[in-house]
C-alpha positions as CSV (number, residue, x, y, z in Angstrom):
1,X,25.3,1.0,-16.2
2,X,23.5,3.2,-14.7
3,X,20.3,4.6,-15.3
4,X,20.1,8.5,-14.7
5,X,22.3,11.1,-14.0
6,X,23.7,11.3,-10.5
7,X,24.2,15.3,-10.1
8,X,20.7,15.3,-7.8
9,X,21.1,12.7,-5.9
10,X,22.5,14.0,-2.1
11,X,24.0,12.1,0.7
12,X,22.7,12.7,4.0
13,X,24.9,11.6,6.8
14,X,23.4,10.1,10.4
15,X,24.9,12.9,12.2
16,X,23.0,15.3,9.9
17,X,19.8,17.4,11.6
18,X,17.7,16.0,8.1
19,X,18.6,12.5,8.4
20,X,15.5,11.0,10.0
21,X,15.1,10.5,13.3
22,X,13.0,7.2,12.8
23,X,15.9,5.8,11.2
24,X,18.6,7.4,14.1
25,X,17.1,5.4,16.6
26,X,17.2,1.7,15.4
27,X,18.9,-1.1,16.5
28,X,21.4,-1.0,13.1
29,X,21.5,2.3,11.9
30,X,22.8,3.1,8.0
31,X,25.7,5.2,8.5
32,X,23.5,7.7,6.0
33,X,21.6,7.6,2.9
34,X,21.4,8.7,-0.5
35,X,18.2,10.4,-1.2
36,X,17.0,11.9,-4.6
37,X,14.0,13.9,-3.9
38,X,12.3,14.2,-0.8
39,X,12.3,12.9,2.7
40,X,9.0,11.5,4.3
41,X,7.5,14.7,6.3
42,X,8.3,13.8,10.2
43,X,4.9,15.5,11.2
44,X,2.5,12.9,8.9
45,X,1.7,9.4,9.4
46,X,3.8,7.0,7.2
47,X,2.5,3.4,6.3
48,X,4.5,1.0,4.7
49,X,3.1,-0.9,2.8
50,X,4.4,-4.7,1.6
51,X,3.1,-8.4,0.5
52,X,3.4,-10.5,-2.5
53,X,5.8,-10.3,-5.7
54,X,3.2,-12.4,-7.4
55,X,0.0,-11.2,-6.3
56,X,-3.3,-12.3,-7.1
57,X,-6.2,-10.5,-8.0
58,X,-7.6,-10.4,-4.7
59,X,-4.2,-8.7,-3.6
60,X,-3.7,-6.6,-6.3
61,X,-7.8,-4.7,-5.2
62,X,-6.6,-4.8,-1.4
63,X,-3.4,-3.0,-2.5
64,X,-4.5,-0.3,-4.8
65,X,-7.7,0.4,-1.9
66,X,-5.5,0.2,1.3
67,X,-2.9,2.8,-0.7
68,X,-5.5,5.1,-2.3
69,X,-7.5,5.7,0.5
70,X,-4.4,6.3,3.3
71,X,-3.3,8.8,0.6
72,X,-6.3,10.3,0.5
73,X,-6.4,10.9,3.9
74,X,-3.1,12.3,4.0
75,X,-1.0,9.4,5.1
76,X,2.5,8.6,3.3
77,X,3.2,5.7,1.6
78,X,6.3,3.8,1.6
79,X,7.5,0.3,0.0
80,X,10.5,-1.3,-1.8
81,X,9.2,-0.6,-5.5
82,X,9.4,-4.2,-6.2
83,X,7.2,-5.9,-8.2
84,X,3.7,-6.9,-7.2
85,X,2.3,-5.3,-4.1
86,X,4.9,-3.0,-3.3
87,X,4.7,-1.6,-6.6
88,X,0.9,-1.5,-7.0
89,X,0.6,0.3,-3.9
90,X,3.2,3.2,-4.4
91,X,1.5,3.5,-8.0
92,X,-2.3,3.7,-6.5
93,X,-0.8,6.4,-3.7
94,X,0.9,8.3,-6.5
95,X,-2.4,8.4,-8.6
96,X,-4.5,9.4,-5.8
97,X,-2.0,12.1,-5.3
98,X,-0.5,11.3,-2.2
99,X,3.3,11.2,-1.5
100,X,5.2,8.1,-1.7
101,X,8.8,6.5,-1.4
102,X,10.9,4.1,-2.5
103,X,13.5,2.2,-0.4
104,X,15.9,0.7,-2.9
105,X,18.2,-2.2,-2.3
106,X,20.5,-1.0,-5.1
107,X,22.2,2.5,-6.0
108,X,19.1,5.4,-6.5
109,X,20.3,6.1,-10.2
110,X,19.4,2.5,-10.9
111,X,15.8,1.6,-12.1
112,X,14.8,-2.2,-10.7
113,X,12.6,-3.6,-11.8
114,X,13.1,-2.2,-15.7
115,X,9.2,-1.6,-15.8
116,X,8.8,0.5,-12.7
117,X,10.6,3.3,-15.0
118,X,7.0,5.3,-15.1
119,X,6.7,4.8,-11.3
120,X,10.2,6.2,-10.5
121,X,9.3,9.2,-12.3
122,X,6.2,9.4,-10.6
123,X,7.3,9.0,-7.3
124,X,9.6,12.2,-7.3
125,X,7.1,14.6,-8.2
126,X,5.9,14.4,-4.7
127,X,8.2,11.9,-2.8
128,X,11.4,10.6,-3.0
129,X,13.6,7.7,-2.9
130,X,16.5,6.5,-0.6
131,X,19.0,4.3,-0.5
132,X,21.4,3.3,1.9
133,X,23.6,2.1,-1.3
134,X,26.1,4.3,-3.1
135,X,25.1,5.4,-7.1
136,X,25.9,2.7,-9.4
137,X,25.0,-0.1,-6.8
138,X,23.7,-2.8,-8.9
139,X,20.6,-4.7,-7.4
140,X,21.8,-8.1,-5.8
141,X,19.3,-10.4,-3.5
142,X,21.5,-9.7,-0.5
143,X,21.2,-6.0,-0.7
144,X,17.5,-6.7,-0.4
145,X,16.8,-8.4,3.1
146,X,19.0,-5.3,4.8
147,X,17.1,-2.5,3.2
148,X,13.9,-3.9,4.7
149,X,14.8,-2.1,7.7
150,X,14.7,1.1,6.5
151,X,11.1,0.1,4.9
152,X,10.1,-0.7,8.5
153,X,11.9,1.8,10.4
154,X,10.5,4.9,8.4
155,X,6.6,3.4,9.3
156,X,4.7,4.1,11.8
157,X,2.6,1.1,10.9
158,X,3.8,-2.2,8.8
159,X,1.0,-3.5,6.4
160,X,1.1,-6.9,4.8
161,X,-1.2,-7.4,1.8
162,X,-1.0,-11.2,0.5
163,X,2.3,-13.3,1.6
164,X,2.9,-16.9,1.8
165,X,3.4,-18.5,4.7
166,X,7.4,-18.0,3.9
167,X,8.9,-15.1,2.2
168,X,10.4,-12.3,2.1
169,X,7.8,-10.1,4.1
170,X,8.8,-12.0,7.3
171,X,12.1,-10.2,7.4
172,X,10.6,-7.1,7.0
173,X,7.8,-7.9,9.9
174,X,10.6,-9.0,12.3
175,X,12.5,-5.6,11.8
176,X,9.4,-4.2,12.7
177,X,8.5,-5.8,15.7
178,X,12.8,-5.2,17.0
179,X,12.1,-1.6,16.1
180,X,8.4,-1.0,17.9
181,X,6.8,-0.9,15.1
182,X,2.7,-2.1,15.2
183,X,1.8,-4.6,12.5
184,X,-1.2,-5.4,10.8
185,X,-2.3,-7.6,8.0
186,X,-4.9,-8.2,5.5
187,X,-6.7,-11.2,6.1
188,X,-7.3,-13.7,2.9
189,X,-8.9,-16.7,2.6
190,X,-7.4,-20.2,4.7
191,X,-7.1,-21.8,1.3
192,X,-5.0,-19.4,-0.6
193,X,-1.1,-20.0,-0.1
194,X,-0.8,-16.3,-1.4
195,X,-2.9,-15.8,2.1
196,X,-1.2,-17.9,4.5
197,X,1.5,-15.7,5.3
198,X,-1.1,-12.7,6.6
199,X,-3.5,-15.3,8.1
200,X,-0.9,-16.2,10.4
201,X,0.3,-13.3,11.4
202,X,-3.0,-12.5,12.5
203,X,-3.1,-15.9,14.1
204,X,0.1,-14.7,15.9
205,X,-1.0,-11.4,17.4
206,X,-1.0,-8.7,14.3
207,X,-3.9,-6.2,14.2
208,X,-5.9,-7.7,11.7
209,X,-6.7,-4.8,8.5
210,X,-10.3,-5.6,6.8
211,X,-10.6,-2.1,5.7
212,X,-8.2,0.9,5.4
213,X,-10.1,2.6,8.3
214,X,-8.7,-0.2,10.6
215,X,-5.3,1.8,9.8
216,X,-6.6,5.3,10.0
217,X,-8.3,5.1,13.7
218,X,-4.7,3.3,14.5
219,X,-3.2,5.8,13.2
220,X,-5.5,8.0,15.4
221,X,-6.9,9.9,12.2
222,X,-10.2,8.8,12.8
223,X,-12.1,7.6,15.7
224,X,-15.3,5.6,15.6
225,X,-17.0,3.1,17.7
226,X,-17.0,0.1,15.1
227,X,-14.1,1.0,13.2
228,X,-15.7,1.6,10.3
229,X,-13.9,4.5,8.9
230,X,-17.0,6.3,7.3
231,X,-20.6,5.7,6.8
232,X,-23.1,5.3,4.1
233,X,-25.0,8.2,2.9
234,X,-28.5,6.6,2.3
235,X,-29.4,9.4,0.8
236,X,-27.8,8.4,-2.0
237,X,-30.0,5.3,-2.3
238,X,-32.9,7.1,-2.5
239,X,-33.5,7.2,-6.2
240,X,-32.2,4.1,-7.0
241,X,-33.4,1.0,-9.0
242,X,-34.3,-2.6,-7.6
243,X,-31.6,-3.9,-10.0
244,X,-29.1,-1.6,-8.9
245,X,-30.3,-1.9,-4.8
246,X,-30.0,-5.2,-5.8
247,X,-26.2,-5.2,-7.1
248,X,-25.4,-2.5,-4.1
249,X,-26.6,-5.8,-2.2
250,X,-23.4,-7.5,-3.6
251,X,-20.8,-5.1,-2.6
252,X,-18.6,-4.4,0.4
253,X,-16.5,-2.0,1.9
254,X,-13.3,-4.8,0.7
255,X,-13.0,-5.1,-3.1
256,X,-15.5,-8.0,-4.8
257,X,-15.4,-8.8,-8.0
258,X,-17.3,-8.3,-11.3
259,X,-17.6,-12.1,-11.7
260,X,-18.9,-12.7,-8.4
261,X,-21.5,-9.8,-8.6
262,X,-22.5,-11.4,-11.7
263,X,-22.8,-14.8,-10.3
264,X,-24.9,-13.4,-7.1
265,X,-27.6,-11.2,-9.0
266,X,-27.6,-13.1,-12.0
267,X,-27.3,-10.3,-14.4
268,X,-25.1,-11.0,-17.3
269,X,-21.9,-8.9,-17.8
270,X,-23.3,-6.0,-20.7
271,X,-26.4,-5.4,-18.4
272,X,-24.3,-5.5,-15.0
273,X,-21.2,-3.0,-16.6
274,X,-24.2,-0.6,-17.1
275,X,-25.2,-0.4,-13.8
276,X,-22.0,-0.2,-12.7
277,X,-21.1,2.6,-14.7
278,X,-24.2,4.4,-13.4
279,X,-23.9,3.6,-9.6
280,X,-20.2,5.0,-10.0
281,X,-21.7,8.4,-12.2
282,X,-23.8,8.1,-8.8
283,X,-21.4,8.4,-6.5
284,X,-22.1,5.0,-4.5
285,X,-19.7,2.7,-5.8
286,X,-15.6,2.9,-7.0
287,X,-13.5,0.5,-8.4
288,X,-10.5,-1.0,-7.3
289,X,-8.4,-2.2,-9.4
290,X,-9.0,-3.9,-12.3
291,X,-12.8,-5.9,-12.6
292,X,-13.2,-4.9,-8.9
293,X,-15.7,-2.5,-6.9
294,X,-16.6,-1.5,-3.5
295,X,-18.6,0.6,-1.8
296,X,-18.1,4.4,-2.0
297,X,-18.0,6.0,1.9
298,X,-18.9,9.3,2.6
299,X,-16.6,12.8,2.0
């Protein structure tokens, strides 16, 4: 059954001037698509972002970070709206209010997964969401592998965040690569199967993502000479603490956790949350994601 009405949802044909052009020129073409909302704007960057169903907590910080700060720096998000990454990044790009959009592998007036009923919502306030699939499609796992390449074709970079070593994210990384498409992943640690996938794309030749300015200066938004998207104001330090210099100590431009700050100053949890709170009030640190933090750039 499905889910909403159908009356705004349109069908834009591949001999259509709106269809989009990234999508006209691929090796396997949809015929058209069913869009309700918006289309990605052809003159901004677009990054897709993809990676794990079951992430971890490591992936779910990279996700939100990577997504909210692209956003934020005017760069469009698209994914699959599945669960896990895909669905953690569109929600961070949404929040941060950046434009997003969903590539479904079932009909548009269908909400899968159930619980990403708030993100569909949320989505078409500034995006959209397309489908290759007629209204009333219901999601079936071989819908799925063939929407990937829209997911890769409407990017103008792939990012994985957190894959194993063999999933689903391969298929979407080898429609990439037939379509031209640069790929970069988020490196995780050698003993994490939830990392292996990434690790060895890296291993294979992908640009390798430690920070979301690695994406922006490939994107040619930014340019600097260590790829460091922004700088610390040290200013900023100025009038801080020797407990708090000490926790700033701990932190990184990648997302580290509350547990591990604990564990390298020592401070216990009460004491460390309100230094936290007080470097964020600052303006030196953010969080991202749940029980995660990292170091605040420059605006």
């Amino acid at each position: 059954m499905c889910d909403r009405d159908i009356s705004d949802i349109r069908y834009i044909c591949a001999l259509e001037p709106e269809f989009p052009e990234k999508l006209r020129n691929i090796p396997d073409p949809p015929e058209g698509i069913y869009v309700k909302g918006r289309l990605p704007d052809p003159g901004k960057s677009v990054v897709s972002i993809i990676g794990s169903r079951n992430n971890s907590e490591y992936g779910r910080g990279m996700a939100v970070h990577f997504a909210k700060t692209l956003s934020e720096h005017g760069v469009q998000i698209v994914s699959g709206m599945a669960r896990g990454i895909d669905g953690l990044s569109q929600n961070a790009a949404v929040k941060a209010g950046g434009s997003s959009f969903g590539i479904l592998g079932c009909g548009i007036d269908m909400i899968y997964p159930k619980e990403n009923r708030q993100l569909y919502e949320s989505i078409l306030e500034k995006g959209g969401l397309i489908s290759e699939y007629p209204p009333g499609t219901p999601p079936q796992s071989f819908l799925f592998p063939q929407r990937n390449r829209i997911i890769s074709a409407l990017s103008d970079i792939l990012l994985v965040i957190e894959a194993k070593e063999r999933s689903g994210t391969a298929i979407t990384v080898r429609f990439a690569l037939e379509q031209g498409r640069d790929v970069f992943a988020v490196p995780g640690r050698v003993t994490d199967p939830l990392s292996c996938g990434c690790n060895r794309l890296i291993s294979d030749g992908a640009g390798i993502a430690t920070c979301p300015g690695d994406i922006l200066e490939a994107l040619g938004l930014i340019k600097t000479g260590n790829r460091r998207y922004k700088k610390i104001n040290l200013k900023k330090f100025s009038n801080l603490t020797a407990k708090q210099l000490k926790i700033m100590d701990h932190l990184d431009y990648n997302p580290v956790s509350i547990n591990e700050i604990a564990s390298g100053t020592g401070y216990d949890l009460p004491e460390l949350m309100l230094e936290l709170l007080k470097l964020e009030l600052y303006g030196c640190i953010e969080k991202a994601g749940q029980g995660f933090y990292i170091l605040k750039m420059n605006t």
